[in-house]
SERO-4910 file (N, C-alpha, C, O; in steps of 0.05 Angstrom, whole numbers):
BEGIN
 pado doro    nc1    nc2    nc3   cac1   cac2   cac3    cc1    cc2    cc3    oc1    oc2    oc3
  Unk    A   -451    355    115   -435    357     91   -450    342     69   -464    322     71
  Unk    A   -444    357     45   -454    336     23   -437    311     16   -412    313     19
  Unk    A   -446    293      8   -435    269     -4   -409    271    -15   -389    261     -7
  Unk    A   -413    288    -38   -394    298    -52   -364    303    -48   -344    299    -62
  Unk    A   -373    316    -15   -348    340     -7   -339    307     11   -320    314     25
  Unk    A   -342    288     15   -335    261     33   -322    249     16   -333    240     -4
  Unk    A   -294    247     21   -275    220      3   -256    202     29   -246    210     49
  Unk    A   -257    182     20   -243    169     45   -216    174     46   -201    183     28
  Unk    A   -210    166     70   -184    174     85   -185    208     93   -164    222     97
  Unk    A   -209    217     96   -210    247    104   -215    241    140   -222    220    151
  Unk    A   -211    257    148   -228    260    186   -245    280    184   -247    297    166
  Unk    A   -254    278    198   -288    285    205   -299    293    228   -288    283    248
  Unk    A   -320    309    233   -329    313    260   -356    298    257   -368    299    235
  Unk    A   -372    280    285   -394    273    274   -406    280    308   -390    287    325
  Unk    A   -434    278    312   -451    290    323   -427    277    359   -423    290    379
  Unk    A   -417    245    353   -406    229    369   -390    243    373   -390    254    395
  Unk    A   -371    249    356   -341    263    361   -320    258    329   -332    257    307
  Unk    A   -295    256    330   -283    254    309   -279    232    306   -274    216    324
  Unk    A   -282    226    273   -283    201    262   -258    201    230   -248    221    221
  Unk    A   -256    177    221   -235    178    202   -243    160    182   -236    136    184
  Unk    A   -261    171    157   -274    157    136   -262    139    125   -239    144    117
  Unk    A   -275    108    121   -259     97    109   -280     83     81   -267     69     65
  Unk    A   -303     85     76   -314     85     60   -334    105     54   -346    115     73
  Unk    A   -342    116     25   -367    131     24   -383    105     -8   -373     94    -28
  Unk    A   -414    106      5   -425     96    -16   -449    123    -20   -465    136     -6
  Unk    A   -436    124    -53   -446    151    -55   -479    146    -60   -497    159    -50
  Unk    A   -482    128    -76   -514    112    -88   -527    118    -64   -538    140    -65
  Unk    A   -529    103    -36   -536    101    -24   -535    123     11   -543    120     34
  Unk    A   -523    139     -2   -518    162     14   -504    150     43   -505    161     65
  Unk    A   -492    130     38   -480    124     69   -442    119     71   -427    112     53
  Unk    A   -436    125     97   -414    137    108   -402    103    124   -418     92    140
  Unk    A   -381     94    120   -364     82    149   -341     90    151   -323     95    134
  Unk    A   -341     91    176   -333    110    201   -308     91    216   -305     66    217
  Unk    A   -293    110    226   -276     96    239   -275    114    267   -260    133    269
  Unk    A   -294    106    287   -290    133    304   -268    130    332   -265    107    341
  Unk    A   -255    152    345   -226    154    356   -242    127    379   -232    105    380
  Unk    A   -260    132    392   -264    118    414   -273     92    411   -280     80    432
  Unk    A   -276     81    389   -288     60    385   -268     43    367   -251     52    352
  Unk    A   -275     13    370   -247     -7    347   -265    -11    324   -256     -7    302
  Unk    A   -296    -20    328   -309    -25    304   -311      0    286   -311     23    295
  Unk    A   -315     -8    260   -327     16    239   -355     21    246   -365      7    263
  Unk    A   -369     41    234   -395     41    233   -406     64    215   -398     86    210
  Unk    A   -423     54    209   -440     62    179   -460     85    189   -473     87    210
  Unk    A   -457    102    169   -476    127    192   -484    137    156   -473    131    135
  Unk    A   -505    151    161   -516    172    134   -502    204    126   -498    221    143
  Unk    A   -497    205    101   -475    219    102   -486    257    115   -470    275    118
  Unk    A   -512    258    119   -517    279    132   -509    283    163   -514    303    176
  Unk    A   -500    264    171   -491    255    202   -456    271    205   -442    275    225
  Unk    A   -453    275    180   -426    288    186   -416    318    182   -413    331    162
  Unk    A   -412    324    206   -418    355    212   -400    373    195   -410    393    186
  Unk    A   -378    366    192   -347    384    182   -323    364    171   -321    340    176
  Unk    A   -310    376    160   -275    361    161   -258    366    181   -259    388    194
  Unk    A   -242    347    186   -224    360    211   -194    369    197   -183    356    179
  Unk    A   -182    396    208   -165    398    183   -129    382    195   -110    381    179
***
């Protein structure tokens, strides 16, 4: 996805599985993540994210 089309509080599909954005830094092209299987966030590049989940 582009940058653009990423606003937080969206869900997401990522290469991992589904995730639930909770920051985008657009400058810097990067993504944190809130993903279902995991408690930490984590910062991924915003080309790492495949789709929206609807």
């Amino acid at each position: 996805m582009e940058i653009h089309e990423i606003r937080p509080g969206m869900s997401c599909m990522t290469r991992e599985g589904a995730a639930y954005v909770l920051e985008v830094d657009r400058q810097s092209l990067l993504v944190l993540l809130q993903r279902e299987d995991e408690t930490i966030p984590v910062q991924v590049r915003s080309d790492e994210i495949l789709a929206p989940l609807e």
